[in-house]
C-alpha positions in Angstrom: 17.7 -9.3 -8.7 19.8 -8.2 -10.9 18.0 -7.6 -14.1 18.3 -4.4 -16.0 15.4 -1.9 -14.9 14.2 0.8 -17.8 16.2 4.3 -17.8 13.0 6.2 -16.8 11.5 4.3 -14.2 15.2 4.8 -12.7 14.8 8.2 -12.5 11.6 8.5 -11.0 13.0 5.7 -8.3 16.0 7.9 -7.9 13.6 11.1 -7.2 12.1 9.0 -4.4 15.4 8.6 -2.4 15.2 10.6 1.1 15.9 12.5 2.4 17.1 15.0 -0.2 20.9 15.4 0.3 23.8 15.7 -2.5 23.7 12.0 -2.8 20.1 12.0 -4.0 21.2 15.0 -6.6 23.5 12.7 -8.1 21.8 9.8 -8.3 18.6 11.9 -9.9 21.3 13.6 -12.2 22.9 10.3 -12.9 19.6 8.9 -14.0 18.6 12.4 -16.3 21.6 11.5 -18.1 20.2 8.6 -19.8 17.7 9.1 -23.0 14.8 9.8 -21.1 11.3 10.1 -22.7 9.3 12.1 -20.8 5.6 11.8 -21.6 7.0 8.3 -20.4 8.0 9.5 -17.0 4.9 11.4 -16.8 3.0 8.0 -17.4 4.9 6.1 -14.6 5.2 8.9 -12.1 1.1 8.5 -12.4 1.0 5.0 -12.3 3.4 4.9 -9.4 2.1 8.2 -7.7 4.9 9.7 -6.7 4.7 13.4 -7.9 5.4 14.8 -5.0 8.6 13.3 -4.8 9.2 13.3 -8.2 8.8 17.0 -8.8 11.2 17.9 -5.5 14.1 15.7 -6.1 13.8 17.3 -10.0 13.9 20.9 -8.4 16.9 19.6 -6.1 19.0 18.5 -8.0 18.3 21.3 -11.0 16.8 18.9 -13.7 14.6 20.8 -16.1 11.9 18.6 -17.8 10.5 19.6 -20.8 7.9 22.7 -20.0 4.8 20.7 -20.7 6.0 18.0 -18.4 7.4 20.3 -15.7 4.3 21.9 -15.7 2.0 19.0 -16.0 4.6 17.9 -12.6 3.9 21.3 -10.6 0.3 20.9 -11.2 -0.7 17.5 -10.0 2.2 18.1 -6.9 0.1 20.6 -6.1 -2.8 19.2 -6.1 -1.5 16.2 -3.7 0.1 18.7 -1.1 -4.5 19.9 -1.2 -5.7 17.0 -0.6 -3.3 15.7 1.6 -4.1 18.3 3.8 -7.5 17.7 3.4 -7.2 14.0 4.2 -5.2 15.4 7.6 -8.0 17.5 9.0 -10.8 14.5 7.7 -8.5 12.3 10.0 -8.5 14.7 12.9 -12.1 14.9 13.0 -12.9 11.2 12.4 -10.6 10.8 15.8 -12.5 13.1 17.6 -15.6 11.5 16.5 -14.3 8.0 17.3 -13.1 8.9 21.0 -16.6 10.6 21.8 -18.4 7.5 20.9 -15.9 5.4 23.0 -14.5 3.2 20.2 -10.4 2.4 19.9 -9.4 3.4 16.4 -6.0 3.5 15.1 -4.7 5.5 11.5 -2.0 3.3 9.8 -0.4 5.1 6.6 -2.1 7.9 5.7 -1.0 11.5 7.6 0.4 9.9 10.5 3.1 8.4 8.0 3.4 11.6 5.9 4.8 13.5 8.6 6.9 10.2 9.9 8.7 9.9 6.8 8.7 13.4 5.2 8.0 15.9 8.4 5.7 17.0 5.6 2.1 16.3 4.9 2.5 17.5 1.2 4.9 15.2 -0.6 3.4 12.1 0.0 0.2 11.0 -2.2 -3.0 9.4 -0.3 -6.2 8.9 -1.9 -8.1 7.9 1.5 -7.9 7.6 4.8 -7.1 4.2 6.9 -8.3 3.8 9.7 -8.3 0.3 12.2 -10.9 -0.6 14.5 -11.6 -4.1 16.4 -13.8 -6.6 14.8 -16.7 -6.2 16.9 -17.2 -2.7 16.5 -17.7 -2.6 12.8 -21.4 -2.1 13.4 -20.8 0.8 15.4 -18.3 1.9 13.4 -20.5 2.2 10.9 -23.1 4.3 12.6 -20.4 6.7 13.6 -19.5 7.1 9.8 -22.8 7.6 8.6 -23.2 10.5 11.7 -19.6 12.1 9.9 -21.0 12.4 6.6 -19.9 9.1 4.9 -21.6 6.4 3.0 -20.0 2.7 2.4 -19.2 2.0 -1.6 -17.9 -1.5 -1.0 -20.1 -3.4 -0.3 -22.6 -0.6 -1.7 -24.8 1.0 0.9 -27.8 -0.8 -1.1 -26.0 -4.2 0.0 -28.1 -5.5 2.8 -26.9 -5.5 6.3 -27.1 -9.2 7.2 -25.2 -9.9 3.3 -22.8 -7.0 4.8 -22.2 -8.7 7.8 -21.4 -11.9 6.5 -18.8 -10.2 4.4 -16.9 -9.3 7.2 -16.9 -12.8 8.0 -13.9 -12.8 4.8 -12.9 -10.1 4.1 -10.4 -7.2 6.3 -12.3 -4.0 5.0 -15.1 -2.1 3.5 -14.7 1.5 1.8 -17.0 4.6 2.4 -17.2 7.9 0.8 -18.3 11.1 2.2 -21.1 12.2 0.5 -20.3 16.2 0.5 -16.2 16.3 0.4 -15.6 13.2 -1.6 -13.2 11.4 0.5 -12.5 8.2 0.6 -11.4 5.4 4.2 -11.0 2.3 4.1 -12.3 0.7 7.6 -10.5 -2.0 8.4 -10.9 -4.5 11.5 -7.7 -7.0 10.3 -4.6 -5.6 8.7 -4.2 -8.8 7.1 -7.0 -10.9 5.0 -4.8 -14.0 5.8 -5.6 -14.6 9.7 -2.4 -15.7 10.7 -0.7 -12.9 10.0 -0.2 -9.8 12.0 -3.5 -11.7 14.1 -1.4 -9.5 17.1 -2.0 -6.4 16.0 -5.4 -4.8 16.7 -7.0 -1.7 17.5 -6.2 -2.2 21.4 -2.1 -2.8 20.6 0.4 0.2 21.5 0.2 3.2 20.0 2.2 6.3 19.5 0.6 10.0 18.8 2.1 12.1 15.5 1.8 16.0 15.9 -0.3 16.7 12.4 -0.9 20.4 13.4 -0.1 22.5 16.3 -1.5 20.5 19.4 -3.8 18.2 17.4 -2.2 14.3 16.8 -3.2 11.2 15.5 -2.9 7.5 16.8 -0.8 5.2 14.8 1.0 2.4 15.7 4.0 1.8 17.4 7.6 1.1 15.7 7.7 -2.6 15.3 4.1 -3.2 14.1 4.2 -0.1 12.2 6.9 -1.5 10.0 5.7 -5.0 10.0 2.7 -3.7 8.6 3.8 -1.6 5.9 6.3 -4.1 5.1 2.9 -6.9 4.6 0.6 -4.4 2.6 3.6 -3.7 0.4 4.1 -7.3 0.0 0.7 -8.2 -0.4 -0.1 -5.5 -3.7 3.5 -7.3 -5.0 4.7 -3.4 -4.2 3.2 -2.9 -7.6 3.4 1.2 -6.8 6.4 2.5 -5.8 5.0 5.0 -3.3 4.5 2.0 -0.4 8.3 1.4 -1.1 9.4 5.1 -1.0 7.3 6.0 2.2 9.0 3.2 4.4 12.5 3.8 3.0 11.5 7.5 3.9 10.6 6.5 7.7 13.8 4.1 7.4 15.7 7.1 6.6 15.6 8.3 10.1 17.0 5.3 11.8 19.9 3.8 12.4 21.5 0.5 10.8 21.3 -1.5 14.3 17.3 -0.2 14.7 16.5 -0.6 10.9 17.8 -4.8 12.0 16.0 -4.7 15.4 12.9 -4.1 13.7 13.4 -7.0 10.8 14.3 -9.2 13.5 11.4 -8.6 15.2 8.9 -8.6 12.0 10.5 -12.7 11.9 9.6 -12.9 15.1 6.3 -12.0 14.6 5.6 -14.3 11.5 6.4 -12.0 8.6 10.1 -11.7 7.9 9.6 -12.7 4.2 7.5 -9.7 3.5 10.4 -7.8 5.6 13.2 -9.0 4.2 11.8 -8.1 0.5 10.9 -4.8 1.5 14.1 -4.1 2.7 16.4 -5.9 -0.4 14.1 -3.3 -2.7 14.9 -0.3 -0.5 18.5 -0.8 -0.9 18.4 -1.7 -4.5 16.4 0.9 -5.8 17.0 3.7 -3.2 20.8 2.5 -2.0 19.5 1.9 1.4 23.0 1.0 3.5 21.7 -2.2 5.7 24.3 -4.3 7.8 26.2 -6.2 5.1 25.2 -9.7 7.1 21.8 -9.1 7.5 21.5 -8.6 3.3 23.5 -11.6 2.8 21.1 -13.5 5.2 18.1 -12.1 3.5 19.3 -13.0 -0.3 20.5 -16.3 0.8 17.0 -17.4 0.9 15.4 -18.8 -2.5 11.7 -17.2 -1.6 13.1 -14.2 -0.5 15.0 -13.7 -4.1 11.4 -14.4 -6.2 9.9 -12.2 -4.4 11.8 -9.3 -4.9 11.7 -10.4 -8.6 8.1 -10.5 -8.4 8.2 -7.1 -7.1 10.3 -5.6 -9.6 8.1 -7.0 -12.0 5.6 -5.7 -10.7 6.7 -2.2 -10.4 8.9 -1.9 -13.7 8.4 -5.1 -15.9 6.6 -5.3 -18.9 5.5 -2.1 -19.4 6.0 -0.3 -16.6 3.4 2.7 -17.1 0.9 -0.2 -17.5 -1.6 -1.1 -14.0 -0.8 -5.0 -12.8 -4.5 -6.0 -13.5 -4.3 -5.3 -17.2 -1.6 -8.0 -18.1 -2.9 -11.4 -19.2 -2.8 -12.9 -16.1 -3.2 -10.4 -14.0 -2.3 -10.2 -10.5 -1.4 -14.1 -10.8 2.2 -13.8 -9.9 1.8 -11.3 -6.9 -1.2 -13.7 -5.9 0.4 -16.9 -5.8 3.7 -14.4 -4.0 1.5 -14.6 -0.7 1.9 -18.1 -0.1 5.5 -17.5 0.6 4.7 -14.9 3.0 3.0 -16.9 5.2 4.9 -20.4 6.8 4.0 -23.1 8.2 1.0 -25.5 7.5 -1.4 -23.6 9.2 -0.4 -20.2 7.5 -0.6 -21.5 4.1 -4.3 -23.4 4.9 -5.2 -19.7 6.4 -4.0 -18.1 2.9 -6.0 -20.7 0.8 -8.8 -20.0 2.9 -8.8 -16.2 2.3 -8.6 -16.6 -1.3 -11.0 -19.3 -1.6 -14.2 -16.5 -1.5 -14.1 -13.7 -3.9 -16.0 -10.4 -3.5 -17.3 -10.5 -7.3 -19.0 -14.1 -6.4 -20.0 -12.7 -2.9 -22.3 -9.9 -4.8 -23.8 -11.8 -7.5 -24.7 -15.2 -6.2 -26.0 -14.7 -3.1 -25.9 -17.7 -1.5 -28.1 -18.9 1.7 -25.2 -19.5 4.3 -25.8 -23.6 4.1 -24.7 -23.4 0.4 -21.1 -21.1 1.3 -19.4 -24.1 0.4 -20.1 -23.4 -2.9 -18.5 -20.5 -3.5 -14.6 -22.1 -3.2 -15.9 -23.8 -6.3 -16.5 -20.9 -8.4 -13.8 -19.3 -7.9 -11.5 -20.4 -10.5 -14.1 -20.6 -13.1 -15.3 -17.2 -12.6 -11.4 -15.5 -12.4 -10.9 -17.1 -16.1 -14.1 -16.0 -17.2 -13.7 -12.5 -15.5 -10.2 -12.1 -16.9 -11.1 -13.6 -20.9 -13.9 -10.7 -20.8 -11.5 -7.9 -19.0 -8.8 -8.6 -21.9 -11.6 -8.6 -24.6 -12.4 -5.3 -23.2 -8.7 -4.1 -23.3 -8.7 -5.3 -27.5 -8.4 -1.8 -29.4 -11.6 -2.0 -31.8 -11.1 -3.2 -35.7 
C-alpha cells in the first residue's frame, strides 16, 4: 500500500477529490508540479473516464494544460455533461414505463448517483443506464424494453429465447440498445453474479427518490445497500477505473466520519466488509479521505484486506496505467482470483467457484442440451488460455 504511484495518474486522482475546496487546489497544484506528460494524462483521463472531473478541478485550481490537451479536455467534458443528460431523461421515461406496466425497478449508479455525489448530472461519466428488476420479471422486462425502443445486444436479439433464458440461470445481466438514440442499460435481476452476496438486496428492498429535474425523481436504493453495492461492483472490476472510486468518495464526501463507519459496519454485517474496507483504504489514499483513525487501523490489519487494495492499485495505475486490464498477459487474472476474498465462508467461496465455472463465450458457441451443462465447468480453463494466446497474438504489432 505504499508503493510509489506515477506523477500523472496522481494528478488526474487529485482532480477527482470532492468536493472542490482549497484543499483539492493544492493537492491538483501539488501534483502539476511534477513532470507531467500530457498526451499521457489525456490517455489515462480516457482510460479512467474521468473528464469531467478532471477538466473542473484543472479550471479550479488555475492549471493550464497545453492548448491541444485543454481543448481536447473541454471537448469530451462536454460531451459527457450531453449525454448524461440524455441518459437522465432515458431514465425518467424508462420509470414511467416500468410503473405503468406494474413492475418494481430500481436505478443504481447512473443519474440517481450523479446528483448524490456531485448535485450535478454533468461531471460524472455514464455510458448506460442501470436498472434492477426481480428475477422473475425478466421476461416482462423485456417486453417493456422492446415497447421503449430497445433491443438486447448480449445475448444478441438473434439468441433464442429458451438459450436466453437459461442464461439467466448464470449470469446477473443482459445489455440492450435502443435502436433510434443509441443508448445503452444494463438489466440486471442480481447485483452480484456470486449468490451469496448482496442475495438481500432486490428490487422490492427500500428505496429512496433523487430529484433529477424539477418534480421528476428516480428510485435508487437506500444508504446502506447503496454503498454496499458500489463498494462490491468496484471490488469486483478490481476498481480498475477510477471513476467507481471517485463517485463514492464524492457521495462519502457528504457524510460524516461516524455515518461513513455506520455504513462499513453494516456492509460487514451484511457479508461484504472486504470489498468495503478496500474501497474505503483507496478513498483515503488516493483522495485523503479523513476516516476514524481505528477503524483504518482495523481495516489494514487484515492480510486480504492489504492485497486487495494492491490489486486495485494495480489495477488502476500499474504497469501501464493508460493500458485497459484485459490487454495484459494474464488479463483480468489477478482481479479474478481478488473475488474469492470477497466472499467468506465455505459456502461463499463454493457460490464464487460456481459463478465462474460457466463462461458467456462457451455459453454462445457450444450450445449444449441442458443434460450435457456439466460440461461446460470443463472447458473453461482450456478455452480462457486459448482465448487469451489468440487475444495477445492479436495485440503483436505486425513485422
Amino acid at each position: 500500500m505504499s508503493a510509489a504511484l506515477p506523477d500523472d495518474f496522481l494528478l488526474v486522482a487529485a482532480c477527482c477529490i470532492w468536493p472542490p475546496s482549497a484543499r483539492r487546489n493544492d493537492a491538483i497544484r501539488a501534483a502539476a508540479g511534477c513532470r507531467i506528460d500530457w498526451a499521457n494524462v489525456l490517455r489515462i483521463v480516457a482510460r479512467q473516464r474521468v473528464c469531467g472531473l478532471v477538466s473542473d478541478g484543472l479550471r479550479c485550481a488555475e492549471i493550464e494544460p497545453p492548448p491541444a490537451a485543454k481543448s481536447k479536455l473541454a471537448a469530451d467534458a462536454g460531451d459527457i455533461a450531453r449525454q448524461s443528460l440524455q441518459l437522465a431523461s432515458e431514465a425518467l421515461r424508462l420509470q414511467a414505463a416500468f410503473d405503468a406496466a406494474s413492475l418494481p425497478a430500481v436505478f443504481v449508479k447512473g443519474s440517481a448517483l450523479a446528483v448524490l455525489a456531485y448535485n450535478n448530472l454533468g461531471i460524472k461519466h455514464a455510458w448506460d443506464i442501470d436498472l434492477l428488476i426481480a428475477p422473475g420479471d425478466v421476461r416482462r422486462a423485456c417486453e417493456v424494453l422492446a415497447a421503449a425502443g430497445f433491443e438486447r445486444t448480449m445475448p444478441p436479439a438473434s439468441f433464442a429465447n429458451d438459450r436466453f433464458f437459461a442464461w439467466t440461470e448464470f449470469a446477473r445481466e443482459c445489455i440492450f440498445r435502443h435502436q433510434v438514440r443509441g443508448t445503452f442499460l444494463e438489466l440486471h435481476w442480481r447485483l452480484s453474479d456470486n449468490r451469496a452476496l448482496l442475495a438481500h438486496v432486490s428490487a422490492s428492498s427500500a428505496t429512496r427518490l433523487v430529484t433529477i429535474a424539477s418534480g421528476q425523481a428516480l428510485r435508487t436504493l437506500q444508504d446502506e445497500d447503496l454503498f454496499a453495492y458500489l463498494c462490491l461492483h468496484g471490488a469486483h472490476h478490481g476498481w480498475s477505473r477510477l471513476k467507481w472510486l471517485a463517485d463514492l468518495a464524492a457521495w462519502l464526501s457528504g457524510k460524516s466520519a461516524a455515518e461513513v463507519e455506520t455504513l462499513y459496519r453494516r456492509a460487514k454485517a451484511d457479508g461484504v466488509g472486504r470489498a468495503a474496507a478496500q474501497a474505503l483504504l483507496l478513498c483515503e489514499r488516493l483522495f485523503g479521505m479523513e476516516l476514524p483513525p481505528a477503524l483504518s487501523a482495523e481495516m489494514k490489519s487484515d492480510r486480504a484486506t492489504r492485497w486487495l487494495v494492491a490489486v486495485a492499485l494495480d489495477a488502476m495505475a500499474g504497469d501501464d496505467h493508460s493500458r485497459q486490464t484485459e490487454d495484459r498477459p494474464l488479463g483480468n487474472l489477478r482481479i479474478e482470483i481478488s473475488h474469492f476474498l470477497l466472499a467468506t465462508g465455505v459456502s461463499a467461496w463454493l457460490s464464487e467457484l460456481q459463478s465462474k465455472s460457466v463462461g458467456w463465450t462457451d455459453f454462445q458457441r457450444l450450445a449444449l442440451p441442458r443434460p450435457l451443462y456439466f460440461l461446460y465447468p470443463v472447458l473453461r480453463l482450456p478455452s480462457w488460455l486459448w482465448r487469451r494466446a489468440a487475444h495477445l497474438m492479436s495485440r503483436q504489432p505486425a513485422g
